[in-house]
C-alpha positions in Angstrom: 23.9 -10.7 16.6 22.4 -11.3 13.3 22.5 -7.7 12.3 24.5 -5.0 13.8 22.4 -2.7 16.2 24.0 0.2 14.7 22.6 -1.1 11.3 19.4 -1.6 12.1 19.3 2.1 13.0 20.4 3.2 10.4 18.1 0.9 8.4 14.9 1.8 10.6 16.0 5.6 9.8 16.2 5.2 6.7 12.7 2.8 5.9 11.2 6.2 8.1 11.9 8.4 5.6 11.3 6.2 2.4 7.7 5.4 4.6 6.9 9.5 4.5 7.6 9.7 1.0 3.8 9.6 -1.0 3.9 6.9 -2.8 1.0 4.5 -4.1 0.4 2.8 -1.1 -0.1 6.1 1.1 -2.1 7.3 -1.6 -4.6 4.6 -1.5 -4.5 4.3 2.2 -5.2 7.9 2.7 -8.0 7.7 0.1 -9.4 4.7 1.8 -9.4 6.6 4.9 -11.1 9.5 3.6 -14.2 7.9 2.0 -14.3 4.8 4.6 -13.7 6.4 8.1 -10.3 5.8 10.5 -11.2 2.0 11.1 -10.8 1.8 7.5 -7.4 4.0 7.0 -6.1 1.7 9.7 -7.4 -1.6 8.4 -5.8 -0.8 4.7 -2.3 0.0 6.6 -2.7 -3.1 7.7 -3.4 -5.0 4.5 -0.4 -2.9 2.9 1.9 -4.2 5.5 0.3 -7.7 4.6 1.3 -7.2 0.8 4.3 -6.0 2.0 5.3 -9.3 3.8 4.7 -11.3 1.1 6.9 -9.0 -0.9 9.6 -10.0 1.7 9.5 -13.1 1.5 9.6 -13.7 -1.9 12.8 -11.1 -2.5 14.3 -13.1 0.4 14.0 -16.6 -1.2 15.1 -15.0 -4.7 11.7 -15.2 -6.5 12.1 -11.2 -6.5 15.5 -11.9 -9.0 13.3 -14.2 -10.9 10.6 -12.0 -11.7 13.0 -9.2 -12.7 15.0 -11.6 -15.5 11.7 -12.5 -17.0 9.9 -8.6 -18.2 6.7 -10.2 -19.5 5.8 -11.9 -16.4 6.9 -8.6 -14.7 4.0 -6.8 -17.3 1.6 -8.8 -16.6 2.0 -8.5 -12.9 2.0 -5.1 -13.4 -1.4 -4.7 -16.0 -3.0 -6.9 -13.6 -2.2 -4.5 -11.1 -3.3 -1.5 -13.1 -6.8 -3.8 -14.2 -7.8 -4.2 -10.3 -7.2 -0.4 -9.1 -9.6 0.5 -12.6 -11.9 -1.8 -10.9 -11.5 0.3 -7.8 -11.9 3.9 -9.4 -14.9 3.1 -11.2 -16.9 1.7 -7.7 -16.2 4.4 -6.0 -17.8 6.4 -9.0 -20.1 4.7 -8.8 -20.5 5.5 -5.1 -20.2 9.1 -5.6 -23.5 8.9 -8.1 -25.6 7.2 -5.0 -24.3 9.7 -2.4 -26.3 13.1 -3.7 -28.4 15.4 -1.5 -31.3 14.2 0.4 -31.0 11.1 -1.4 -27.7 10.1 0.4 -28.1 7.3 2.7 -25.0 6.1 4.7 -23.9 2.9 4.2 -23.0 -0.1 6.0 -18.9 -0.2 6.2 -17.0 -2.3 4.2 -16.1 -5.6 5.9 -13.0 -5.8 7.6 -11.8 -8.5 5.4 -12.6 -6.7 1.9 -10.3 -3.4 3.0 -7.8 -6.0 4.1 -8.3 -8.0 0.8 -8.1 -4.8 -1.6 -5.0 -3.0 0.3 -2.8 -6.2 -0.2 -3.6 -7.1 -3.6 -3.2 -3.5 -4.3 0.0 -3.6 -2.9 1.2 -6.9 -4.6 0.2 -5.6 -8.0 3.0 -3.4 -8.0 6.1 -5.2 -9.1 8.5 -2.2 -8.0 7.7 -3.0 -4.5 10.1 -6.3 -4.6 12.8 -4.4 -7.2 12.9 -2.0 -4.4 13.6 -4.7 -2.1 15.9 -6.1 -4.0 17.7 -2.7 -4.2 17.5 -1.7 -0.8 18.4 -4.3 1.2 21.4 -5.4 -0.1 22.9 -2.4 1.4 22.5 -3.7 5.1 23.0 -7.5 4.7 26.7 -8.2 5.9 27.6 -12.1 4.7 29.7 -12.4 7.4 27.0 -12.4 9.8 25.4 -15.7 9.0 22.4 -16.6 6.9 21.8 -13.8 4.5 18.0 -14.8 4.2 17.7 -14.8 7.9 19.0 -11.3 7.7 16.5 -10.4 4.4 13.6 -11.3 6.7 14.8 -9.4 10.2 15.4 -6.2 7.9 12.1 -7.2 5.9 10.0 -6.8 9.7 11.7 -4.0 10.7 10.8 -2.5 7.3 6.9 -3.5 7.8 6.5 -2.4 11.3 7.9 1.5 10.4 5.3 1.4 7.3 2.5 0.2 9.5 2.9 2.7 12.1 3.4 5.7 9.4 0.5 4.6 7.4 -1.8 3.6 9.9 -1.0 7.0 11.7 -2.0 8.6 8.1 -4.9 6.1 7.6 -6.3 7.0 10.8 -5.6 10.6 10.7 -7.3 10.6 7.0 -10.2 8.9 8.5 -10.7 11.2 11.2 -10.8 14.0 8.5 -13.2 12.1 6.5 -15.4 11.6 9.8 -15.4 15.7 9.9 -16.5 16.2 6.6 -19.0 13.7 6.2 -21.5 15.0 8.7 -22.6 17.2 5.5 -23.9 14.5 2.6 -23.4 16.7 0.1 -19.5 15.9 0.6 -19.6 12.5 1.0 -19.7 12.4 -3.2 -16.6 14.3 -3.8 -14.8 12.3 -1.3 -15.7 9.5 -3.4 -15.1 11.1 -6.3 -11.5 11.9 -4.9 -10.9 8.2 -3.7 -11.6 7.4 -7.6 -9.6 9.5 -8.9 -6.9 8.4 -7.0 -7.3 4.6 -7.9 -7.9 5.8 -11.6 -3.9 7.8 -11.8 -2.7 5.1 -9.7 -3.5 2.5 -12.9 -2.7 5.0 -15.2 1.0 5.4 -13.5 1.4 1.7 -13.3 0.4 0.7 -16.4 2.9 3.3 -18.3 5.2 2.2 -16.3 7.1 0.2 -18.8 9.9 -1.6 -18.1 
């Protein structure tokens, strides 16, 4: 086999625990949920897992190593990154105005493709995903196996099928919680005001985090 049973266990085990650990990701997916309901939670798992694939397969074909020898395209990546979830906190700011006492006015739900769009670019904008990879990884692939980026990409699976079903368990969960407390209006605002927040510390952290 490719990749030692015994390995992949250990490996599986292992992306469980890293996938419990709060981290950006949760963070936005649990905010996402919260504000937007469980079919949103659930959809921006999904788009993280999406982010997360491309991270894969750029560490496996090396362009992870690349972007680490070169710190000002690394930067930019990462300001980028930091620009976008800005963009984020102050919509849902600006959501939080609209949504005030008798005024407040449910509306439609995002479109599936937006939450997907927003979770993976807001995964991609984090450059420490792929040097996490590249760290990581390493530590399972035996050369003697065969094809090293075969085994980058089986590992890189496993590794997106234990997030999704942790996040989308927390996505869903969040929404069901945000379903609760919606039913009075006058919470609907701080919910939003929580989801910005949370997309406004998530720039700030990036962005100071200065190679």
């Amino acid at each position: 086999m490719l990749i030692d049973p015994g390995v992949a266990a250990a490996f599986c085990l292992a992306a469980v625990v890293m996938a419990l650990i709060p981290g950006p990701d949760m963070l936005f997916i649990t905010a996402t949920g919260l504000a937007s309901g469980p079919r949103a939670g659930a959809l921006a798992a999904a788009g993280v897992s999406a982010g997360l694939a491309v991270h894969t397969a750029a560490a496996a074909l090396g362009l992870g190593a690349l972007l680490q020898a070169f710190p000002t395209a690394f930067n930019v990546v990462r300001i980028l990154g930091a620009a976008y979830l800005v963009y984020l906190a102050v919509t849902a700011f600006r959501a939080a105005r609209s949504a005030t006492g008798e005024t407040f006015a449910p509306g439609r739900p995002l479109p599936a493709r937006r939450i997907l769009a927003r979770a993976a670019l807001t995964n991609l904008a984090n450059p420490k995903v792929i040097a996490f990879y590249l760290a990581f990884f390493p530590q399972f692939i035996d050369p003697a196996r065969g094809n090293v980026t075969a085994q980058f990409l089986v590992l890189g699976l496993l590794f997106i099928v234990v997030d999704l079903i942790i996040d989308g368990a927390f996505g869903l969960l969040a929404g069901r919680l945000g379903d609760f407390v919606r039913r009075r209006p006058s919470v609907q605002r701080w919910l939003h005001r929580v989801s910005g927040t949370v997309f406004a510390a998530l720039a700030v952290r990036l962005a100071a985090d200065v190679r």
